[in-house]
C-alpha positions as CSV (number, residue, x, y, z in Angstrom):
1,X,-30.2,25.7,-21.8
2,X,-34.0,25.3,-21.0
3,X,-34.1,21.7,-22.2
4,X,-31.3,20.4,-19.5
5,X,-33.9,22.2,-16.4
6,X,-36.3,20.3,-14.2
7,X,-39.6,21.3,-12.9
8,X,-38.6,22.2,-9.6
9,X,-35.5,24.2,-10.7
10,X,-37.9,26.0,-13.4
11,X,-40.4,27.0,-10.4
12,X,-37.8,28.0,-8.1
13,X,-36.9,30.6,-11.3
14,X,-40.6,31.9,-12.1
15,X,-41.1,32.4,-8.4
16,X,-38.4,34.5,-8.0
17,X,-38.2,36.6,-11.1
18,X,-41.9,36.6,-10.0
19,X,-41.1,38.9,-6.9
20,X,-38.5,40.6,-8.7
21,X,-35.9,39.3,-7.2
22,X,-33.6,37.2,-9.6
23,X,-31.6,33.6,-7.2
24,X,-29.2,31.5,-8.8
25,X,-31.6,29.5,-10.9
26,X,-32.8,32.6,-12.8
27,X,-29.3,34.0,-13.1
28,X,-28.0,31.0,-14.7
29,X,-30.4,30.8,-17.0
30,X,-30.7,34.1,-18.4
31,X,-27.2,35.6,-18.2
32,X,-25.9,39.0,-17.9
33,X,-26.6,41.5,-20.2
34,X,-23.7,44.3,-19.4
35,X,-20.2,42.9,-20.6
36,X,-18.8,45.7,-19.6
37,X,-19.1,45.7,-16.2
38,X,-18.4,41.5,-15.9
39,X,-14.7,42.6,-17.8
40,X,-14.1,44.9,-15.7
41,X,-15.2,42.7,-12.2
42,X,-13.5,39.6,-14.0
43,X,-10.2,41.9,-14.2
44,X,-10.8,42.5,-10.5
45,X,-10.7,38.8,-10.1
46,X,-7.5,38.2,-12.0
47,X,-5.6,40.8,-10.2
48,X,-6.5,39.6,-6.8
49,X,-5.2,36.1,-8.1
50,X,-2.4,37.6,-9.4
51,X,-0.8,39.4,-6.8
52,X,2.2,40.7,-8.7
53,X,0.0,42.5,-11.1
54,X,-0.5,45.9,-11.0
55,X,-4.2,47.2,-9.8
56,X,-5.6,49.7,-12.1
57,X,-8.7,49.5,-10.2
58,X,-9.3,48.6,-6.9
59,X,-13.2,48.2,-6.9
60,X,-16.4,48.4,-8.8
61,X,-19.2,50.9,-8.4
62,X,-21.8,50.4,-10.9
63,X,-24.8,52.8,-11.2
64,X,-28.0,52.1,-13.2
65,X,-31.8,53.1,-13.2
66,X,-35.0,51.1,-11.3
67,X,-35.3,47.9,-13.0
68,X,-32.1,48.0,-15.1
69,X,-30.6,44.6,-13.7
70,X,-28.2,45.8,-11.0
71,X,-29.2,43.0,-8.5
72,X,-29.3,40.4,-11.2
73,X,-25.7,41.3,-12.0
74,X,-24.6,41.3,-8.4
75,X,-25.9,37.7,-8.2
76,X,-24.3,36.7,-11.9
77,X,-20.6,38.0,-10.4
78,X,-21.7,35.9,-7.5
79,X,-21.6,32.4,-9.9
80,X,-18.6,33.9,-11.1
81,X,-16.6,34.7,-8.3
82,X,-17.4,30.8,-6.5
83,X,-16.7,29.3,-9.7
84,X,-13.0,30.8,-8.8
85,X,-13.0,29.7,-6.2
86,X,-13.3,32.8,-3.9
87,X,-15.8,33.4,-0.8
88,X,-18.4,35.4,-1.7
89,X,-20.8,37.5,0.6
90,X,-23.8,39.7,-0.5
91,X,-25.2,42.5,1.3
92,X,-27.6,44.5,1.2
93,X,-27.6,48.2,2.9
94,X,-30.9,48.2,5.0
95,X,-31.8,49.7,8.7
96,X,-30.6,46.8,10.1
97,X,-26.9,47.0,8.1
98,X,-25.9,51.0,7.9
99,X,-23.1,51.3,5.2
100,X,-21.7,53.9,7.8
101,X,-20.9,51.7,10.6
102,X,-18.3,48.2,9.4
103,X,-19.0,46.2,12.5
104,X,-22.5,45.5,11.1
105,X,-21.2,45.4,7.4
106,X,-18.8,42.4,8.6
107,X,-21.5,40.6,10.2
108,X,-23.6,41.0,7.7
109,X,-20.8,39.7,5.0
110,X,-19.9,37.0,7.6
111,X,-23.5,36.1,8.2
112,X,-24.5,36.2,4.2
113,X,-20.9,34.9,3.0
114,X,-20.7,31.3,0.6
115,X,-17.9,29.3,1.2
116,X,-17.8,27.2,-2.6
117,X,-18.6,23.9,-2.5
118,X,-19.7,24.1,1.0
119,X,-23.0,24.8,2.6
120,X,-22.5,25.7,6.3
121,X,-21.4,29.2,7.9
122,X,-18.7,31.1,6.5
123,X,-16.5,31.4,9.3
124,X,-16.7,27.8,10.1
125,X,-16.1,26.0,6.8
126,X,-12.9,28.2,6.4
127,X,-12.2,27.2,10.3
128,X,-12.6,23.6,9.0
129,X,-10.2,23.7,6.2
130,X,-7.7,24.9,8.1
131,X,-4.4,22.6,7.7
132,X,-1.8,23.3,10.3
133,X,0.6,21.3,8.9
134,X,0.2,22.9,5.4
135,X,2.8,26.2,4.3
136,X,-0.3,28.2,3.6
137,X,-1.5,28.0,7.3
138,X,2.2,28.6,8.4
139,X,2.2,31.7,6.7
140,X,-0.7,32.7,8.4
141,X,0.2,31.7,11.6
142,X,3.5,33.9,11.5
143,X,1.9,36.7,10.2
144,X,-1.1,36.5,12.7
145,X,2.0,36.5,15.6
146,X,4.0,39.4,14.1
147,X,3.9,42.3,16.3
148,X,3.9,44.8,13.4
149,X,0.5,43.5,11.8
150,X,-1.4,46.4,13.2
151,X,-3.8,43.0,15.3
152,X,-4.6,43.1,18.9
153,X,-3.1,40.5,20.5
154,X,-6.5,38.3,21.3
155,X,-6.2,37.7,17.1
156,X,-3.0,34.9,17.5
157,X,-3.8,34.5,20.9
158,X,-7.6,32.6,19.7
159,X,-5.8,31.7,17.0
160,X,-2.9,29.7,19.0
161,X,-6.3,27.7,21.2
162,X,-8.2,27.3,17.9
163,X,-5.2,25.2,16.6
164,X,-4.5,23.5,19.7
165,X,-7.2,22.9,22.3
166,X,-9.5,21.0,19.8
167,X,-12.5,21.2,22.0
168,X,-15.7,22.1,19.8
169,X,-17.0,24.3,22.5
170,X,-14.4,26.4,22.0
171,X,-13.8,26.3,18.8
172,X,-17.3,27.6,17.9
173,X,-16.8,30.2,20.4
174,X,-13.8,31.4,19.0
175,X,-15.0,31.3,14.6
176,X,-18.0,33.5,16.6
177,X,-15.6,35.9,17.6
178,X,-14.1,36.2,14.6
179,X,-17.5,36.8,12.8
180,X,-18.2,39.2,15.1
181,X,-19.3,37.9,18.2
182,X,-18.6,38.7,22.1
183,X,-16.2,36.4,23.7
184,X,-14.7,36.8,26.9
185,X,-11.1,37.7,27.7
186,X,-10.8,35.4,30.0
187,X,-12.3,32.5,28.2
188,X,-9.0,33.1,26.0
189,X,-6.6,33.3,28.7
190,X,-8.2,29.6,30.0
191,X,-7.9,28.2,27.0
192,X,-4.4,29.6,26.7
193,X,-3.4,27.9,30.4
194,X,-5.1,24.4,29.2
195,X,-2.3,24.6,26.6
196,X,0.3,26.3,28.6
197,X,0.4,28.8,26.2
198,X,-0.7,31.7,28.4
199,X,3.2,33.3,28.8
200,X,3.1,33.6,25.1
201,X,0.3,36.0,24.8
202,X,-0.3,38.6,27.6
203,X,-3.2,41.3,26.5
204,X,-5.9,42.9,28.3
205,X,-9.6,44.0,26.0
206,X,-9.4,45.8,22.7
207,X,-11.5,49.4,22.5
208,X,-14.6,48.1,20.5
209,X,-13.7,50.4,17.4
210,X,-10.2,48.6,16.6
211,X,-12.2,44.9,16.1
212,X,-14.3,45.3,13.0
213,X,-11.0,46.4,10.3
214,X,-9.1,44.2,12.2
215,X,-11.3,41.2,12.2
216,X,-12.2,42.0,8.2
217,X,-8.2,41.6,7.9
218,X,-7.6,38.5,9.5
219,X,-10.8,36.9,8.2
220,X,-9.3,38.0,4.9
221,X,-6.0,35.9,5.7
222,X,-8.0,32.8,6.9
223,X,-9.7,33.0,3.8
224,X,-6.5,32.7,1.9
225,X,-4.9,30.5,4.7
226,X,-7.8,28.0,3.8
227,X,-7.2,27.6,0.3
228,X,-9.3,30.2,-1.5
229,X,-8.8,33.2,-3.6
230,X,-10.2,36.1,-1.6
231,X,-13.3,37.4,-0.6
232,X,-15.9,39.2,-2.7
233,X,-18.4,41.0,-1.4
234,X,-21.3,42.5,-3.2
235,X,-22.8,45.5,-1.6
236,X,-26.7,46.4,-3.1
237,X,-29.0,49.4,-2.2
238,X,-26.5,51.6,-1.4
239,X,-28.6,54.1,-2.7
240,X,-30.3,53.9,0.8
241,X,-27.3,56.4,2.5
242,X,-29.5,58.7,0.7
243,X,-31.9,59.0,3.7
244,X,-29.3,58.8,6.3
245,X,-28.7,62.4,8.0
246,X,-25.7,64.3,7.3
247,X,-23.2,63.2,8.9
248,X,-24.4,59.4,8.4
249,X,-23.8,60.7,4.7
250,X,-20.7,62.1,5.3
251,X,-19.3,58.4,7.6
252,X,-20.8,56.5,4.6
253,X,-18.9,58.2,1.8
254,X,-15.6,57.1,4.0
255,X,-16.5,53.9,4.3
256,X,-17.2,53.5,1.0
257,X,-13.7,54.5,0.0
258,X,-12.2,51.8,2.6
259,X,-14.5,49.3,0.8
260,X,-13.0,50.6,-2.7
261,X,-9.2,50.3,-1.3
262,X,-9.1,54.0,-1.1
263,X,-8.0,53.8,2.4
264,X,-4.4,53.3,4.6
265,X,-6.5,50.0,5.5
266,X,-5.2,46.8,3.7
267,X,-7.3,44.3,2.5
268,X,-5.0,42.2,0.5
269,X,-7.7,39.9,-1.3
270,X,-10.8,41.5,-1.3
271,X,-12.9,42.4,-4.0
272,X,-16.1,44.5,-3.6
273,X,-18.4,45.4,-5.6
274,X,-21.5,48.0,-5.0
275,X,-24.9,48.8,-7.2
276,X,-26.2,52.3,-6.4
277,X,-29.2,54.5,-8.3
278,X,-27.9,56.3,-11.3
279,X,-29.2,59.8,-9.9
280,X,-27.8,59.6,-6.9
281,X,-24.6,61.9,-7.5
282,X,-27.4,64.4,-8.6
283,X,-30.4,64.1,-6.0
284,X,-27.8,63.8,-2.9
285,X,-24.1,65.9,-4.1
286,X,-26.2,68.2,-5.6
287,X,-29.5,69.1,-4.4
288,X,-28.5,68.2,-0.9
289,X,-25.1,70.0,-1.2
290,X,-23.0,67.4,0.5
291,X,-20.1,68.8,-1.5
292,X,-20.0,71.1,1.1
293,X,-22.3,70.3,3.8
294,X,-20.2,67.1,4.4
295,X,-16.5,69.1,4.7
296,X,-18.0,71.8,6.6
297,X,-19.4,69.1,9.1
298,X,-16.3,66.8,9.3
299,X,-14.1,69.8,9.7
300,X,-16.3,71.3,12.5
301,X,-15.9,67.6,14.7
302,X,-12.0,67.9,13.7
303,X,-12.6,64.4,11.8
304,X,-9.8,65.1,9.4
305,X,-9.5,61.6,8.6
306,X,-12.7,61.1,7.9
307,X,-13.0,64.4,6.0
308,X,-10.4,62.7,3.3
309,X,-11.8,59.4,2.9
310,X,-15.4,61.4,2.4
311,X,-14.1,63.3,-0.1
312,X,-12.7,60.0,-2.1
313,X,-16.0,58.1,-1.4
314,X,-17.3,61.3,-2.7
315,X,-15.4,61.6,-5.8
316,X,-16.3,57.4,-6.6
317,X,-20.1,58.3,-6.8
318,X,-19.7,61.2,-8.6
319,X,-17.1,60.2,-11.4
320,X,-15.9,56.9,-10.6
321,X,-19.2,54.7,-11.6
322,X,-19.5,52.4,-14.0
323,X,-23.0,53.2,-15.5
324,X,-24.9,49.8,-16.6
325,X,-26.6,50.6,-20.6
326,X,-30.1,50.3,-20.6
327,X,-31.3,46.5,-22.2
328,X,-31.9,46.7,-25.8
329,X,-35.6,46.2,-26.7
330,X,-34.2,42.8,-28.7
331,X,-32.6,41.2,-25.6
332,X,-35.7,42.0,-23.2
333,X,-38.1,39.8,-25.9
334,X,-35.1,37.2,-25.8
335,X,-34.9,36.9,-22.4
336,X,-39.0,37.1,-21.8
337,X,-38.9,34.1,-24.5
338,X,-36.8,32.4,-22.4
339,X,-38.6,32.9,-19.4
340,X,-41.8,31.8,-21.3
341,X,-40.7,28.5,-22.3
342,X,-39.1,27.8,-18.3
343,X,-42.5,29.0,-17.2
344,X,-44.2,26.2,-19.4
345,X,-41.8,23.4,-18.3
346,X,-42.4,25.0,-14.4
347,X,-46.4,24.6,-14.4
348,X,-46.7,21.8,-17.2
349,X,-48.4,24.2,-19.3
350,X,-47.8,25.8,-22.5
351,X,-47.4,29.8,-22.1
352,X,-48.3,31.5,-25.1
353,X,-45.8,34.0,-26.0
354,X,-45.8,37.4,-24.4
355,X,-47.4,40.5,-26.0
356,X,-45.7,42.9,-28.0
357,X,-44.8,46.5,-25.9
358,X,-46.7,49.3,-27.7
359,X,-44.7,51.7,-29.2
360,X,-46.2,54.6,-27.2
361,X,-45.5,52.7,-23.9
362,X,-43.9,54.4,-21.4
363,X,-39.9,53.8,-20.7
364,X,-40.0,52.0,-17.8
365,X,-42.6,49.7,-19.7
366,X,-39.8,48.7,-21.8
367,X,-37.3,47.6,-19.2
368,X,-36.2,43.6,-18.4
369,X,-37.8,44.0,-15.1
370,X,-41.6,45.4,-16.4
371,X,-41.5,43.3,-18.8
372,X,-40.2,40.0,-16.9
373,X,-43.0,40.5,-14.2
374,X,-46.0,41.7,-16.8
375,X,-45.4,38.4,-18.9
376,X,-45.3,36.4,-15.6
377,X,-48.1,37.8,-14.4
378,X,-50.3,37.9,-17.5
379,X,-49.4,33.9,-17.5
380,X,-50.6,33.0,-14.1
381,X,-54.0,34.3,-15.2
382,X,-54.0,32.7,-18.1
383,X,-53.3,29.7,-16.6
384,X,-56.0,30.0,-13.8
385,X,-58.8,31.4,-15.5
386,X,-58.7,30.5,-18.8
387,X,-61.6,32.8,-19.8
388,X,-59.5,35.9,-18.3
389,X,-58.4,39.1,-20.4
390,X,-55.8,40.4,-18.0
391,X,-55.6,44.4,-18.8
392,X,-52.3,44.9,-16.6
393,X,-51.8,48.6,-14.5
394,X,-48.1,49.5,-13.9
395,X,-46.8,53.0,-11.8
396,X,-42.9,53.5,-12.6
397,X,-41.1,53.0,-9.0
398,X,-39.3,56.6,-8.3
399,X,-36.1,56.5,-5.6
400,X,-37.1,58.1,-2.8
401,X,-33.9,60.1,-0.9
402,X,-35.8,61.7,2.0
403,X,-34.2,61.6,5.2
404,X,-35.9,58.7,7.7
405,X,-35.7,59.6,11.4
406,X,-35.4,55.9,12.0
407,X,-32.3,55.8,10.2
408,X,-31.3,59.3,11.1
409,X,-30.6,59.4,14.2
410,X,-26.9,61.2,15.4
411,X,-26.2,59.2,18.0
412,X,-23.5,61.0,20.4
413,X,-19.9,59.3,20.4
414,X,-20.9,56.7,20.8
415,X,-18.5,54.0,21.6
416,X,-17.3,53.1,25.2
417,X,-13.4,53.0,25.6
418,X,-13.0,49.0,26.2
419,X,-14.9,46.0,24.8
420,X,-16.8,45.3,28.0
421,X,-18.3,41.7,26.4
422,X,-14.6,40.9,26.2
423,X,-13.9,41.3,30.0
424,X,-14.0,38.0,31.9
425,X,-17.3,37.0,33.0
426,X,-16.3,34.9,36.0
């Protein structure tokens, strides 16, 4: 596979595997190493496609240690899922994108989301294969207008001026509010009067915490509308909820049975998959005794609902996971190899091959990731001082679960009763 590479593609690989952090050069050169977990997310794919087949799963947790390839696999399903022709979005849990609250997961999925074959914003490239005239879009466009699809009304009514008004103004306003973004109310009724359209749909501003499931729903429908297959999403470092406070913990777990289909929410055509830590289930179930701190907190707020869905969430990360097997000491030397000869065709010079790990070296000396990033390393000094004798230092990277006041902080409820960016602005 090496032999078919050019120089720049080969750098682009080194420099990433470099940081640790594998892109689709890398990916598509080295594979995936757990065929366990690709059947099982490749059944996920075939049942979304096939929509009269029975689920037996509705998601994909998978669990491994520091340095055992989770985000490398994320990114593999990622070649797999646009080679069939489905959206794909990655996302990773940070400060910035709290699993606990799905406004910012949607943005983030939105913003981060790869339409295949196209290179421009998710939201708009499915905005611009949109085919009124085609029965797919018709679909859409009667189920978008029925009154029992659980949408607000702004959904068909932006929907009706997308189609019809044509002016690229508004049609970038409106894919922004469907990523997410403020729009004014009556910015749609306007464009609703410019088409004479505005009897049809009569509404006044959602409440700000109906948009998110809604918009993930209709996005979702687009998606299809548009020609595609669904919508995978790839959720890493979801270990991260870890240092959230309780009942950030406790909101997380329920979200992370909606994402899973565990929910009365329906998501007809998505496909998630999320990498956690391995001892998660342990350091945070058990040491922090969420088992019960996280009813006993949910109960005392009266949020029954999302007492049931925590409990789910709950029960995925404890028993539900699929656990990734540690690399074989045979298939970290092939893949180094690999690496070694990609390096060589990357810097025009010929990497001699990697040292053997000593049989007293420490585990995490022995994993894909040490060794990927020793060899690496090892070679750049080589390569720019030819007289060196690199002697290389490693410290095995522990998950660290402790609570960060910057991420938990209980904010009160929270959430005003109307959209206000959704008000007129004249």
């Amino acid at each position: 596979m090496t032999e078919n590479l050019d120089r720049l593609s080969c750098r682009r690989a080194i420099e990433a595997l470099r940081n640790g952090v594998p892109n689709r050069e890398a990916v598509r050169i080295l594979g995936s190493t757990q065929p366990h977990a690709e059947r099982e997310f490749r059944t996920l794919l075939d049942q979304t496609e096939d929509q009269s087949a029975a689920a037996d799963r509705l998601g994909l947790l998978i669990s491994g240690d520091f340095g055992t390839g989770k985000s490398h696999l994320l990114e593999h399903f990622e070649h797999l899922a646009l080679e069939r022709k489905f959206v794909c979005s990655r996302v990773a849990v940070s400060k910035e994108t709290p699993f606990y609250d799905l406004a910012k997961m949607f943005r983030s999925a939105v913003d981060h989301g790869t339409v295949p074959g196209k290179v421009g914003l998710m939201v708009d490239e499915i905005g611009h294969g949109l085919r009124p005239n085609s029965d797919r879009y018709a679909r859409f466009f009667r189920w978008a207008n029925d009154e029992g699809n659980g949408l607000h009304r702004i959904f068909p009514a932006t929907l009706m001026v997308h189609e019809r008004l044509g002016e690229q103004e508004t049609l970038s306003a409106i894919r922004w509010f469907w990523s997410g973004d403020k729009m004014a109310v009556g910015d749609v009724k306007r464009g609703l009067r410019r088409i004479e359209q505005q009897k049809s749909y009569t509404f006044r501003a959602p409440k700000l915490k109906e948009l998110p499931p809604q918009r993930m729903r209709f996005v979702l429908k687009m998606i299809k509308a548009a020609g595609y297959r669904g919508w995978v999403v790839l959720i890493d470092e979801l270990e991260l909820i870890g240092s959230y406070s309780v009942l950030q913990r406790a909101r997380s777990y329920a979200e992370l049975a909606r994402w899973m289909g565990e929910t009365r929410d329906d998501y007809p055509g998505l496909v998630v998959v999320a990498a956690i830590t391995e001892d998660f289930a342990e350091a945070i179930l058990d040491q922090k005794k969420d088992r019960t701190n996280v009813p006993e907190r949910l109960s005392r707020r009266g949020e029954l609902d999302t007492l049931q869905s925590a409990e789910v969430g709950m029960e995925w990360l404890d028993s539900r996971r699929t656990g990734l097997h540690e690399v074989r000491s045979e298939e970290v030397e092939a893949a180094v190899e690999m690496i070694r000869r990609i390096y060589g065709t990357a810097y025009d010079w010929p990497a001699p091959p990697a040292a053997p790990t000593p049989s007293d070296a420490a585990g995490f000396q022995k994993r894909m990731r040490y060794k990927v990033r020793a060899a690496i390393t090892t070679w750049d000094l080589q390569r720019l001082y030819p007289d060196a004798k690199p002697d290389l230092e490693s410290e095995e990277y522990q998950s660290s679960y402790t609570e960060d006041p910057d991420l938990a902080v209980e904010t009160g409820e929270e959430e005003p009763a109307a959209l206000e960016e959704l008000r007129p602005l004249d």
